[in-house]
PQR file of N, CA, C, O and H, with PARSE charges and radii, in Angstrom:
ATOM      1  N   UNK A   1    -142.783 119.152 -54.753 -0.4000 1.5000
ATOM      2  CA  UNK A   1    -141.545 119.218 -53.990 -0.0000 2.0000
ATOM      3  C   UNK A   1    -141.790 118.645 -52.602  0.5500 1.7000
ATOM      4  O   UNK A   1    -142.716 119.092 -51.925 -0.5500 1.4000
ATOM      5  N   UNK A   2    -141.066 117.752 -52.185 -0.4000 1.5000
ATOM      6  CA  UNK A   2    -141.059 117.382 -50.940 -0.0000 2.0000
ATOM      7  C   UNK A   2    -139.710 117.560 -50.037  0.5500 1.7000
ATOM      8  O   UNK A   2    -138.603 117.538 -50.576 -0.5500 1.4000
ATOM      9  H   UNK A   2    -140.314 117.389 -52.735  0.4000 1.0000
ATOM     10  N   UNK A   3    -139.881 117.749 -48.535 -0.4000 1.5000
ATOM     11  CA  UNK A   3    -139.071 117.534 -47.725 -0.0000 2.0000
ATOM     12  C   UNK A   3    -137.312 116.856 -47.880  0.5500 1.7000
ATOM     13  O   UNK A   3    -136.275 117.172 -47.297 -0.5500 1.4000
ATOM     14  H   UNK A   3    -140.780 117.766 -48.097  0.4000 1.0000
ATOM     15  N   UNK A   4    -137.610 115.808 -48.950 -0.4000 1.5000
ATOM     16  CA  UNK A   4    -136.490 115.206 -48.958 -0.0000 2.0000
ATOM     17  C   UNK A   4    -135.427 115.979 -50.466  0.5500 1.7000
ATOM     18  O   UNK A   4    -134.358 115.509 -50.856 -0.5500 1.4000
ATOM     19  H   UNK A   4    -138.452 115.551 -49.424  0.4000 1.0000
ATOM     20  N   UNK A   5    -136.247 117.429 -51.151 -0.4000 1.5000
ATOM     21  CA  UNK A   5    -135.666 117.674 -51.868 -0.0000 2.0000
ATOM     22  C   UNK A   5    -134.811 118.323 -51.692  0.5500 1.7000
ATOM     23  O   UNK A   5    -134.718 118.402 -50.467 -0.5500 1.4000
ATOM     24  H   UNK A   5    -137.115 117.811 -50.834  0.4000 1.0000
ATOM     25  N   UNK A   6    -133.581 119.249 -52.419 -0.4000 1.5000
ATOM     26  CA  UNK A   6    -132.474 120.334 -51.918 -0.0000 2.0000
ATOM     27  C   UNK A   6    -133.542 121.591 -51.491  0.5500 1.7000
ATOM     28  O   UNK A   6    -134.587 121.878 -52.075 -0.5500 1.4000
ATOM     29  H   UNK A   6    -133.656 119.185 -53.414  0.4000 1.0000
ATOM     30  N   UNK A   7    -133.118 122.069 -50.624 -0.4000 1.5000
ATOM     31  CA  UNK A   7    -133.728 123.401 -50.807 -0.0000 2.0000
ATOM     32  C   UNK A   7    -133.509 124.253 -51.570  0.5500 1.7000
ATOM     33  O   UNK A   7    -132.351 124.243 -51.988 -0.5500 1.4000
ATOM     34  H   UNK A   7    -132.269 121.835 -50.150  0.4000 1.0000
ATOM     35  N   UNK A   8    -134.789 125.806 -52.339 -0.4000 1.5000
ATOM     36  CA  UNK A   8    -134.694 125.565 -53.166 -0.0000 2.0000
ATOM     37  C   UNK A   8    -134.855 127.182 -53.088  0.5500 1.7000
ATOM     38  O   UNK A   8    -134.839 127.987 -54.019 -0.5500 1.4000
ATOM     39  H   UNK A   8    -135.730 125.815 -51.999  0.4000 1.0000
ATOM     40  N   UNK A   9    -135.030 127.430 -51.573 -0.4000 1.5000
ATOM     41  CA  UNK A   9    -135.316 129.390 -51.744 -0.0000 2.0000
ATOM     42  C   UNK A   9    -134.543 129.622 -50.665  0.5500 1.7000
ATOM     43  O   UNK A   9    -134.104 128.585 -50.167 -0.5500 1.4000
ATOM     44  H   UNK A   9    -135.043 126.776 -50.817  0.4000 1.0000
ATOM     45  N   UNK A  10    -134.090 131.033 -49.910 -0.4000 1.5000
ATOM     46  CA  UNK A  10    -133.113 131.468 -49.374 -0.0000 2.0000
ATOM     47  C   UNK A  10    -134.133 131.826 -47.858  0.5500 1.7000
ATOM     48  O   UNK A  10    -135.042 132.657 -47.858 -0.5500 1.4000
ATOM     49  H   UNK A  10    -134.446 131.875 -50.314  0.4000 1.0000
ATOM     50  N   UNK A  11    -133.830 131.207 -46.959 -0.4000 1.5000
ATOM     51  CA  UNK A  11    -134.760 131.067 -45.772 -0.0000 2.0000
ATOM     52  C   UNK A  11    -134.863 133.270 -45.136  0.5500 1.7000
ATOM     53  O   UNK A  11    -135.807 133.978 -44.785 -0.5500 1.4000
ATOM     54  H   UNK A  11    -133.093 130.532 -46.958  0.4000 1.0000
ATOM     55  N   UNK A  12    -133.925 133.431 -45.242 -0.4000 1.5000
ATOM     56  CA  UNK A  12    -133.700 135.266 -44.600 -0.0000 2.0000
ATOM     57  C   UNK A  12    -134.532 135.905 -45.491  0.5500 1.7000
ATOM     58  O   UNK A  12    -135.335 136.709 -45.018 -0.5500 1.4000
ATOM     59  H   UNK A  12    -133.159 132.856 -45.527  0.4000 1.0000
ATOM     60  N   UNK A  13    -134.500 135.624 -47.307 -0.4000 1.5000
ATOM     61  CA  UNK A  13    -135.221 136.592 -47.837 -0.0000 2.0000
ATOM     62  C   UNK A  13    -136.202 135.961 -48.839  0.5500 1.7000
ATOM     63  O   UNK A  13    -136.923 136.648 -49.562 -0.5500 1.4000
ATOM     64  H   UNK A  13    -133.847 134.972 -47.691  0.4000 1.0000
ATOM     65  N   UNK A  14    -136.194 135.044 -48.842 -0.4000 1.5000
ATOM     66  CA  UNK A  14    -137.359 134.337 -48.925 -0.0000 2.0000
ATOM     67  C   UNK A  14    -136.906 134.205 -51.191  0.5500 1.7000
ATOM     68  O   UNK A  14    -137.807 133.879 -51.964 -0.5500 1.4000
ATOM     69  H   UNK A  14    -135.608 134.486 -48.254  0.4000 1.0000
ATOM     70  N   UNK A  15    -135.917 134.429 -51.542 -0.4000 1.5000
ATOM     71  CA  UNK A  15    -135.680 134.287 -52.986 -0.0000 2.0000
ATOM     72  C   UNK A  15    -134.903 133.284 -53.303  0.5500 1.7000
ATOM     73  O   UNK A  15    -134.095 132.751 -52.542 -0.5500 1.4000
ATOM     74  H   UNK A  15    -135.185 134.693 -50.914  0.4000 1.0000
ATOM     75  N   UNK A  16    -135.213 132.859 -54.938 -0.4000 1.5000
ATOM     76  CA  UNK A  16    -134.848 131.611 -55.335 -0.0000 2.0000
ATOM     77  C   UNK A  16    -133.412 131.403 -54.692  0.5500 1.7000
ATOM     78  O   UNK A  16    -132.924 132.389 -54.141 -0.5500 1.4000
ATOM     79  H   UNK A  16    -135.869 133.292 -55.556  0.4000 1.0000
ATOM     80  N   UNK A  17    -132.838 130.470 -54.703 -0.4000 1.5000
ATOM     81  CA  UNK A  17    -131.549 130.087 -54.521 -0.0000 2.0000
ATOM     82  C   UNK A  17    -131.081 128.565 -55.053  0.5500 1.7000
ATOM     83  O   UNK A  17    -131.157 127.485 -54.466 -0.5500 1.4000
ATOM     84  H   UNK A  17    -133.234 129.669 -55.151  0.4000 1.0000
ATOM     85  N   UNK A  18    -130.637 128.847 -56.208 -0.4000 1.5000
ATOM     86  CA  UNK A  18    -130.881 127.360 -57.171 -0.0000 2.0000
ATOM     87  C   UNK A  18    -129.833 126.393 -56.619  0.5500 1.7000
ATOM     88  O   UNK A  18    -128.685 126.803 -56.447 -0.5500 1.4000
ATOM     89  H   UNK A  18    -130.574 129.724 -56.684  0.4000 1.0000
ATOM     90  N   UNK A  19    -130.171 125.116 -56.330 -0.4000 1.5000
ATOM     91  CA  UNK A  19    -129.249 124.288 -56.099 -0.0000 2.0000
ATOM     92  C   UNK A  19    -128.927 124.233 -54.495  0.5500 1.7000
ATOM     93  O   UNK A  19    -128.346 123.341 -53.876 -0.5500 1.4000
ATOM     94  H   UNK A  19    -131.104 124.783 -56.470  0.4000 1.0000
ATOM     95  N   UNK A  20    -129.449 125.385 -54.042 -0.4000 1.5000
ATOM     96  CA  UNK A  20    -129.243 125.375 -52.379 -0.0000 2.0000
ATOM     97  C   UNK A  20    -128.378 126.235 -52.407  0.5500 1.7000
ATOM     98  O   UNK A  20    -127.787 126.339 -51.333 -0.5500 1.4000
ATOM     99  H   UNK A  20    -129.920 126.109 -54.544  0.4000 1.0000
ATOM    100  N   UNK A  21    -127.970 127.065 -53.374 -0.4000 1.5000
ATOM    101  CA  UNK A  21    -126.296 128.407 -52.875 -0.0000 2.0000
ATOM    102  C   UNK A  21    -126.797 129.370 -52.081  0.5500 1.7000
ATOM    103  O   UNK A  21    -127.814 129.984 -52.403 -0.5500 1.4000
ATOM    104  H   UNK A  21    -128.451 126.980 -54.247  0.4000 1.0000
ATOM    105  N   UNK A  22    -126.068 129.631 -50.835 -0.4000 1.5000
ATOM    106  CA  UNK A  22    -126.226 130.494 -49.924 -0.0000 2.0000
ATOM    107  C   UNK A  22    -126.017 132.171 -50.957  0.5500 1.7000
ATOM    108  O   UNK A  22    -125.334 132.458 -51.941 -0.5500 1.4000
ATOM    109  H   UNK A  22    -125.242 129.132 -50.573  0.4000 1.0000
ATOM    110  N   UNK A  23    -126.941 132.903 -50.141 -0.4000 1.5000
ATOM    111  CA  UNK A  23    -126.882 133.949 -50.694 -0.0000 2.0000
ATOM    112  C   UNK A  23    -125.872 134.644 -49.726  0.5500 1.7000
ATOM    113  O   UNK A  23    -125.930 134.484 -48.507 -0.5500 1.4000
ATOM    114  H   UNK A  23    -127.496 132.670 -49.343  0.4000 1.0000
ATOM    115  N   UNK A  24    -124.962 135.410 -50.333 -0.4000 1.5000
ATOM    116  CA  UNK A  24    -123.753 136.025 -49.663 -0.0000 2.0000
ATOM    117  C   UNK A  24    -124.739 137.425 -48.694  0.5500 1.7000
ATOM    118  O   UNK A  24    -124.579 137.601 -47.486 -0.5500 1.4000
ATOM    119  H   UNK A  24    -124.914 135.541 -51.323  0.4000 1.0000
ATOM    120  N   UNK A  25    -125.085 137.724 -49.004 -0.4000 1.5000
ATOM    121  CA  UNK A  25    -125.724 139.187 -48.281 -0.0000 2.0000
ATOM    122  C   UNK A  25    -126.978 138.519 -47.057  0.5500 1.7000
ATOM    123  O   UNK A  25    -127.343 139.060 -46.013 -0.5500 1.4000
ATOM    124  H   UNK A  25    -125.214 137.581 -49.985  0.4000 1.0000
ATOM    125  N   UNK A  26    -127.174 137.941 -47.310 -0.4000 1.5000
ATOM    126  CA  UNK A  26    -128.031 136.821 -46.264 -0.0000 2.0000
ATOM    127  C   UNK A  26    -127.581 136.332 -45.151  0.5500 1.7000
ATOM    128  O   UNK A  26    -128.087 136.388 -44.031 -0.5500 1.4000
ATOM    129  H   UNK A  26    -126.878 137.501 -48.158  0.4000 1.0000
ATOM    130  N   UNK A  27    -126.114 135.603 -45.671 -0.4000 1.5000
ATOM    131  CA  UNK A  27    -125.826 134.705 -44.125 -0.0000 2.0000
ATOM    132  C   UNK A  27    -124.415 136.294 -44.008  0.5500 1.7000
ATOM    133  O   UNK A  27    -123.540 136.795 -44.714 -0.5500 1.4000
ATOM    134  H   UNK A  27    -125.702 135.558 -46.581  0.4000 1.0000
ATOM    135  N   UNK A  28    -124.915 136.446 -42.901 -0.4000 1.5000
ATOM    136  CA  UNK A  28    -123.762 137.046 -42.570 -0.0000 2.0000
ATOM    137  C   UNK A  28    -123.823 136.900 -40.682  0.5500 1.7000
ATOM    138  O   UNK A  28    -124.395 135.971 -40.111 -0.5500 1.4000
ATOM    139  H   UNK A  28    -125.626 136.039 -42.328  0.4000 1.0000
ATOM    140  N   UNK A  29    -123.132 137.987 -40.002 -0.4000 1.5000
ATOM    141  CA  UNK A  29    -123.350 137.183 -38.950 -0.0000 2.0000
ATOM    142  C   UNK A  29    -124.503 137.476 -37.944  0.5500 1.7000
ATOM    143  O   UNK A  29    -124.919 136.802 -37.001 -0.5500 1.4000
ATOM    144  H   UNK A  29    -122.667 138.742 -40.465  0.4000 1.0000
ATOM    145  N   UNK A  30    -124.882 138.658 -38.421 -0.4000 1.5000
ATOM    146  CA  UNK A  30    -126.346 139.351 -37.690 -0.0000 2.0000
ATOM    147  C   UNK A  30    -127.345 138.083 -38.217  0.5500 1.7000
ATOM    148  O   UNK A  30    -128.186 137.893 -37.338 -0.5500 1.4000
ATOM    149  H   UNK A  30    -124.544 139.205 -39.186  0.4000 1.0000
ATOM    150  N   UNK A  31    -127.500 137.328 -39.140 -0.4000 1.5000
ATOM    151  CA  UNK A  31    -128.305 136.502 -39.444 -0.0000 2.0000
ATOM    152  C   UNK A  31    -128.350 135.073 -38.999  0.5500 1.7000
ATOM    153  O   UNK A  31    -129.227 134.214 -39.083 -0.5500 1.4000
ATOM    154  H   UNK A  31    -126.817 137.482 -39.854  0.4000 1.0000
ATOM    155  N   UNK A  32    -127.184 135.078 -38.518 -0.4000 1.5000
ATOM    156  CA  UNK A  32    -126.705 133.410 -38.268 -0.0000 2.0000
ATOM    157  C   UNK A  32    -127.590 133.622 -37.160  0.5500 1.7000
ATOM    158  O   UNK A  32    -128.596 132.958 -37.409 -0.5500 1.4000
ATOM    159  H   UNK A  32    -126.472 135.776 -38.449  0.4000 1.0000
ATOM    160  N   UNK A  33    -127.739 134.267 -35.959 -0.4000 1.5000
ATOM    161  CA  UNK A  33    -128.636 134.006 -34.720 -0.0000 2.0000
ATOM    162  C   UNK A  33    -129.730 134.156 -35.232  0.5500 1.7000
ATOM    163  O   UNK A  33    -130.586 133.968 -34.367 -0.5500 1.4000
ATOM    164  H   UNK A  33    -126.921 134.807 -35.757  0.4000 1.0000
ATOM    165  N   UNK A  34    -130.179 134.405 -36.216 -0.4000 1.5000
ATOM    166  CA  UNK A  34    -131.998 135.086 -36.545 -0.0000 2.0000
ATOM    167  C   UNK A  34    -132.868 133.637 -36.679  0.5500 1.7000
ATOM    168  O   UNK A  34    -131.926 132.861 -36.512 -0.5500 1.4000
ATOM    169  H   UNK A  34    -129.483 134.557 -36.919  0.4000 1.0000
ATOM    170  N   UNK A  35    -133.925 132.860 -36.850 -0.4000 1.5000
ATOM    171  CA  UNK A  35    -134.297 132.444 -36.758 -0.0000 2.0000
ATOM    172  C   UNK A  35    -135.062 132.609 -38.523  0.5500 1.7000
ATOM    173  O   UNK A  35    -135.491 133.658 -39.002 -0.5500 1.4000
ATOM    174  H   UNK A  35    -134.689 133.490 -36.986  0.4000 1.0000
ATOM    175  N   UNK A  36    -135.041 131.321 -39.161 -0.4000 1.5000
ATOM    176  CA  UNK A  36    -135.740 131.745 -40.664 -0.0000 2.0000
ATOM    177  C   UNK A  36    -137.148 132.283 -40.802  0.5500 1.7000
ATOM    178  O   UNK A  36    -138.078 131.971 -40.058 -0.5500 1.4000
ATOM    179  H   UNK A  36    -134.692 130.469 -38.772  0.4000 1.0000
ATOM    180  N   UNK A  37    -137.228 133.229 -41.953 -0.4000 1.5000
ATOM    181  CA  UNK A  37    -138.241 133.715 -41.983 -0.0000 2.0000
ATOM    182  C   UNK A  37    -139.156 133.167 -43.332  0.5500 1.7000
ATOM    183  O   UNK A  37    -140.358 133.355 -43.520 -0.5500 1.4000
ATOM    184  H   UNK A  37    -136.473 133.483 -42.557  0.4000 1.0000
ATOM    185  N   UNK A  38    -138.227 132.459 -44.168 -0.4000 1.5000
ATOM    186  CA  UNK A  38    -139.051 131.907 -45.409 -0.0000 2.0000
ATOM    187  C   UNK A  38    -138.827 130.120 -45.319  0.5500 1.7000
ATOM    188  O   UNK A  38    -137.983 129.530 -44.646 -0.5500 1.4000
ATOM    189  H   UNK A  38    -137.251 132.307 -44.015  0.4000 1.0000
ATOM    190  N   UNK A  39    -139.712 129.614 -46.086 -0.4000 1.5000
ATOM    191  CA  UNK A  39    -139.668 128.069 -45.908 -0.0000 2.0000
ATOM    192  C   UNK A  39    -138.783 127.598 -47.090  0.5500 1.7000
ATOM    193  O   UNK A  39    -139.099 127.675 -48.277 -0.5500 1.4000
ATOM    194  H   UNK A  39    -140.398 130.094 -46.633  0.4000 1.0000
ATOM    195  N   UNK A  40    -137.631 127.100 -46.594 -0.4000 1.5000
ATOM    196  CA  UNK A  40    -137.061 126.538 -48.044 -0.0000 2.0000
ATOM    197  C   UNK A  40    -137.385 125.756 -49.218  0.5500 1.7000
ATOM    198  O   UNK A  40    -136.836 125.563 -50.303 -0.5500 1.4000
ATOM    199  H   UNK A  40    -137.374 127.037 -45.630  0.4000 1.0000
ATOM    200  N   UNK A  41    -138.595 125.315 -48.584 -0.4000 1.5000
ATOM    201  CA  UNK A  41    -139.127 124.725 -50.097 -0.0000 2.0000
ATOM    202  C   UNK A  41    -140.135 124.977 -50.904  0.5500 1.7000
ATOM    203  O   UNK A  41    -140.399 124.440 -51.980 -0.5500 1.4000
ATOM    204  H   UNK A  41    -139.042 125.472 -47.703  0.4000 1.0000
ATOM    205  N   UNK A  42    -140.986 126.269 -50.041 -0.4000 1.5000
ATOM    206  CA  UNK A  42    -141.868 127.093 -51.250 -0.0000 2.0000
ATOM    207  C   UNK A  42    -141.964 128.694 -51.112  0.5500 1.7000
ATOM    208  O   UNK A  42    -142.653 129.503 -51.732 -0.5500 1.4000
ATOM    209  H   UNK A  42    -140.772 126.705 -49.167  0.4000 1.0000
ATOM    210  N   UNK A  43    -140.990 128.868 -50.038 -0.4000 1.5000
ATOM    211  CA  UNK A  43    -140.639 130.457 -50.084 -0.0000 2.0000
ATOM    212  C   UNK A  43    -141.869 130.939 -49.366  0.5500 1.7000
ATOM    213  O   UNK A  43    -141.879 132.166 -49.260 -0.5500 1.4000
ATOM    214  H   UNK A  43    -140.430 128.210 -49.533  0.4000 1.0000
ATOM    215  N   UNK A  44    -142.798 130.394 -48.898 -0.4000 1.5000
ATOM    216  CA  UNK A  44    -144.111 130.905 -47.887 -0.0000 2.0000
ATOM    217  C   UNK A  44    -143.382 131.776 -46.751  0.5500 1.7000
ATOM    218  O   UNK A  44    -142.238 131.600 -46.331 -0.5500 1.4000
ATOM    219  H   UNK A  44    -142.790 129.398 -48.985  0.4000 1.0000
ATOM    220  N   UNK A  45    -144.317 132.769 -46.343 -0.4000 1.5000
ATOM    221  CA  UNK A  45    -144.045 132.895 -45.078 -0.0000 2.0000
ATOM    222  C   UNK A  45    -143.796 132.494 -43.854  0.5500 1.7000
ATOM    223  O   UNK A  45    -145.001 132.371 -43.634 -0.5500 1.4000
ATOM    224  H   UNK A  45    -145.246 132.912 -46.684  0.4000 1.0000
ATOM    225  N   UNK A  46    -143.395 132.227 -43.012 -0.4000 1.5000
ATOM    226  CA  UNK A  46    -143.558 131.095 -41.917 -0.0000 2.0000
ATOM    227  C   UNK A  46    -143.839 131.901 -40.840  0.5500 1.7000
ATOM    228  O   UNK A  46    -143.285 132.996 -40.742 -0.5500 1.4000
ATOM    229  H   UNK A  46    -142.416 132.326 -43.190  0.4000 1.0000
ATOM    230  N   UNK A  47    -144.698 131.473 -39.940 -0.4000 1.5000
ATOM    231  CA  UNK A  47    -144.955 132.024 -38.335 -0.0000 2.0000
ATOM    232  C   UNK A  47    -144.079 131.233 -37.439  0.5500 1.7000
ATOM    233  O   UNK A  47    -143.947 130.056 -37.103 -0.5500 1.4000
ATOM    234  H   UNK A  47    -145.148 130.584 -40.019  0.4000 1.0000
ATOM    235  N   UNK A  48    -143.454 132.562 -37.159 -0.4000 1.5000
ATOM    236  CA  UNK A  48    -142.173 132.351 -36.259 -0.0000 2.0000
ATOM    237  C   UNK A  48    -142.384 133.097 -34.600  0.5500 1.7000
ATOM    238  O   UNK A  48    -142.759 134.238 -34.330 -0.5500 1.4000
ATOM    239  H   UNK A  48    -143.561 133.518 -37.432  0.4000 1.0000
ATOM    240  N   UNK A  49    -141.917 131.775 -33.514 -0.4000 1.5000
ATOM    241  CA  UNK A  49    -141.857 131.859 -32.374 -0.0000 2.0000
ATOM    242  C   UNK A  49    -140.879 132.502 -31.843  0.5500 1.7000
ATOM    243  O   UNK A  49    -139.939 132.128 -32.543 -0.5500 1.4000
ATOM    244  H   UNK A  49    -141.612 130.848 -33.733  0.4000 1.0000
ATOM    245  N   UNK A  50    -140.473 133.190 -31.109 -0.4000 1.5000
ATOM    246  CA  UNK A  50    -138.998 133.153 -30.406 -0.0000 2.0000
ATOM    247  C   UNK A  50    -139.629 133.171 -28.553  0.5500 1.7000
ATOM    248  O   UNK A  50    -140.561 133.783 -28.030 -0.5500 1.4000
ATOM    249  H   UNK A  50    -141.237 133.494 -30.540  0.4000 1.0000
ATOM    250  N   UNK A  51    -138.919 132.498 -28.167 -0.4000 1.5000
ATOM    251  CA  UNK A  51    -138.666 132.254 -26.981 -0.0000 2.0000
ATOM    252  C   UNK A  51    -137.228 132.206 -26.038  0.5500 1.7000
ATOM    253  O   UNK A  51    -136.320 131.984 -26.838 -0.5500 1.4000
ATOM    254  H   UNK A  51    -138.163 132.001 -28.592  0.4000 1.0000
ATOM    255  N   UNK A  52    -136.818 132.294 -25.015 -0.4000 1.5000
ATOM    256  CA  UNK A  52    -136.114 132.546 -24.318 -0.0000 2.0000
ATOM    257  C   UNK A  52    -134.824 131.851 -24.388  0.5500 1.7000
ATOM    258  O   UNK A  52    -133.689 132.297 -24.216 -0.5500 1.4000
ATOM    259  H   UNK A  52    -137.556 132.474 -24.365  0.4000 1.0000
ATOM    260  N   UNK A  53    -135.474 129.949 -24.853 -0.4000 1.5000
ATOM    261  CA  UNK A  53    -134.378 129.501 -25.219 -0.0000 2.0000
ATOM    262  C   UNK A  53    -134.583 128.495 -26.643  0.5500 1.7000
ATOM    263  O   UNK A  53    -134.343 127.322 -26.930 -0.5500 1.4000
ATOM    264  H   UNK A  53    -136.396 129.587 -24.994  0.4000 1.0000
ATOM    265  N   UNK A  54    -135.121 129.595 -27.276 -0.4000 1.5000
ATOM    266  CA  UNK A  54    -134.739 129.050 -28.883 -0.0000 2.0000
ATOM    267  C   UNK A  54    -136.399 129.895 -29.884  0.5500 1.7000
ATOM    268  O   UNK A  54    -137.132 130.853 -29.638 -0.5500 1.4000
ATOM    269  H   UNK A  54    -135.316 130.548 -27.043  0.4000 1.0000
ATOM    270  N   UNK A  55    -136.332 128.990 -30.868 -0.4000 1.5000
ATOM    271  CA  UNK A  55    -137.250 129.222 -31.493 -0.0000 2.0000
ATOM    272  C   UNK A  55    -137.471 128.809 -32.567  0.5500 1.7000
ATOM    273  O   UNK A  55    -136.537 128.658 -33.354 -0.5500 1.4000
ATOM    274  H   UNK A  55    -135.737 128.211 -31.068  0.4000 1.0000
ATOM    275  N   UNK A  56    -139.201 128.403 -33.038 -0.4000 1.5000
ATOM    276  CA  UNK A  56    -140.020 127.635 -33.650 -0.0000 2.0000
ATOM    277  C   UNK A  56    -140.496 128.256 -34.916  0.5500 1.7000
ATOM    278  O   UNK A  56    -141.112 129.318 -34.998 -0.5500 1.4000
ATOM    279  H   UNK A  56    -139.960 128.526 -32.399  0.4000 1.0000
ATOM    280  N   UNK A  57    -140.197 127.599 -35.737 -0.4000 1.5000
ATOM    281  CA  UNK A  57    -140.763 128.527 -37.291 -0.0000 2.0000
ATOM    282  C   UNK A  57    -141.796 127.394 -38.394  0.5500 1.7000
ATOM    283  O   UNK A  57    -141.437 126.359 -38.954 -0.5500 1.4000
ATOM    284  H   UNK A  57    -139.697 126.736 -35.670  0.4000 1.0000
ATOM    285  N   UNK A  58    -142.669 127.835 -38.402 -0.4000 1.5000
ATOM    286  CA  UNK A  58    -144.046 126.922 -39.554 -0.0000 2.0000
ATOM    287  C   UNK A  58    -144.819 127.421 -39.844  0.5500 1.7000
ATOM    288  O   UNK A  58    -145.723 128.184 -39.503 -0.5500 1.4000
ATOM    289  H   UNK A  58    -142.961 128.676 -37.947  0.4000 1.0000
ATOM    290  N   UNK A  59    -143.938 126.356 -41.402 -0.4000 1.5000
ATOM    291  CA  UNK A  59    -145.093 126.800 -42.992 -0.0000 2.0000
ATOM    292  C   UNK A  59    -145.889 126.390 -42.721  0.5500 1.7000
ATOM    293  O   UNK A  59    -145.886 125.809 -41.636 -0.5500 1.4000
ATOM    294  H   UNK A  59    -143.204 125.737 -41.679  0.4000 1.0000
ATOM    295  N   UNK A  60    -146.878 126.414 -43.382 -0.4000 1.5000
ATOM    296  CA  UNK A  60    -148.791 125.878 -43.371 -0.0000 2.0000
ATOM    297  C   UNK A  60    -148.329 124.932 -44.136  0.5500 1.7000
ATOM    298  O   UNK A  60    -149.221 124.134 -43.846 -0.5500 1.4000
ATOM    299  H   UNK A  60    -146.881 126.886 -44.264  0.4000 1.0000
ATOM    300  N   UNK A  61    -147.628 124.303 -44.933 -0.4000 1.5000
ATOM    301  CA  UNK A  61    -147.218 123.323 -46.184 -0.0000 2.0000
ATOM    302  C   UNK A  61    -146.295 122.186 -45.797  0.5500 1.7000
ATOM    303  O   UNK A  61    -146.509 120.990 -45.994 -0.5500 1.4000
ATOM    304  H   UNK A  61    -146.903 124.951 -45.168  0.4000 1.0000
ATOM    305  N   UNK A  62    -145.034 122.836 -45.107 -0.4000 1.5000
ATOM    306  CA  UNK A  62    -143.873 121.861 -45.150 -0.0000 2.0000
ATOM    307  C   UNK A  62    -143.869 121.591 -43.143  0.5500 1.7000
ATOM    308  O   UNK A  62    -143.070 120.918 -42.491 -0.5500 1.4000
ATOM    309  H   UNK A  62    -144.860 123.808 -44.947  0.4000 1.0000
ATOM    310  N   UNK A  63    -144.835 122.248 -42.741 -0.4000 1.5000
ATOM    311  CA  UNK A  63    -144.443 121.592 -40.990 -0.0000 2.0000
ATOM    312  C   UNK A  63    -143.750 122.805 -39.979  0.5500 1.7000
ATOM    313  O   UNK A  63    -144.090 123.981 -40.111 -0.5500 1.4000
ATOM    314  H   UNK A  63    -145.483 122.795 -43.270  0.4000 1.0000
ATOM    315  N   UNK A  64    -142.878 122.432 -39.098 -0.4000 1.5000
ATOM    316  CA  UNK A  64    -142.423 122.769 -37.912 -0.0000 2.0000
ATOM    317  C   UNK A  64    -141.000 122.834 -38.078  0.5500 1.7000
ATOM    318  O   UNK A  64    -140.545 121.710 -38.291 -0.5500 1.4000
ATOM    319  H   UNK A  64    -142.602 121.477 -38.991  0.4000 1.0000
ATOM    320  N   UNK A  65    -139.894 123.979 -38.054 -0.4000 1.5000
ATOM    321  CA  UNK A  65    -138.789 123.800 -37.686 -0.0000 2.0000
ATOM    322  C   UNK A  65    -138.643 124.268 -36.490  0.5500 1.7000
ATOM    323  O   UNK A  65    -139.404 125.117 -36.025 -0.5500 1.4000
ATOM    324  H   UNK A  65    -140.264 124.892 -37.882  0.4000 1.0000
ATOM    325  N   UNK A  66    -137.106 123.497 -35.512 -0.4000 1.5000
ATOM    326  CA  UNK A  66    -137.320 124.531 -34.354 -0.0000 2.0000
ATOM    327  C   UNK A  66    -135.732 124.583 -34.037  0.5500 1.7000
ATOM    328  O   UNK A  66    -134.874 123.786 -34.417 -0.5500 1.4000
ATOM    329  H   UNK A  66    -136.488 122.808 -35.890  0.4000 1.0000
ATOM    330  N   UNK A  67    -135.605 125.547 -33.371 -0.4000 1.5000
ATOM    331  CA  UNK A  67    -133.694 125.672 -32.911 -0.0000 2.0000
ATOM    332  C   UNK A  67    -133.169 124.375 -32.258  0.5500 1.7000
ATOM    333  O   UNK A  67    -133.809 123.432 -31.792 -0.5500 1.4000
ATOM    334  H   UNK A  67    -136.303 126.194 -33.062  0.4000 1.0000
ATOM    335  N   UNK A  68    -131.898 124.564 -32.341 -0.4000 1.5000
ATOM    336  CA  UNK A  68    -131.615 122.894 -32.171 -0.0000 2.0000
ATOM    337  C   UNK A  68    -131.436 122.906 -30.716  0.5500 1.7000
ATOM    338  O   UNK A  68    -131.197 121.858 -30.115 -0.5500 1.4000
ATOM    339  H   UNK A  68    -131.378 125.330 -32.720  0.4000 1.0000
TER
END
């Protein structure tokens, strides 16, 4: 699986999510500010930053995301 595929797990709880469908109990709105905690393309854990004005989340596998 690479970068350029759909994503393929649910970034909040880290479970399958086929095709990319948002999981309803996931995005809600306490989550929309949270920062992801799973990598969408192998469900790893990710080490996540938060800082003052944003924040940085990376898999050991797929790289660096960071707030926009």
């Amino acid at each position: 699986m690479t970068a350029s595929d759909p994503p393929a797990y649910c970034v909040h709880c880290g479970q399958a999510s086929p095709g990319g469908a948002d999981h309803d109990a996931c995005h809600n709105p306490r989550t929309a500010l949270e920062p992801p905690r799973f990598c969408v393309f192998c469900a790893r854990r990710m080490v996540v930053q938060v800082t003052p004005v944003g924040w940085t989340a990376r898999c050991s596998r797929h790289g660096e995301t960071a707030s926009g």
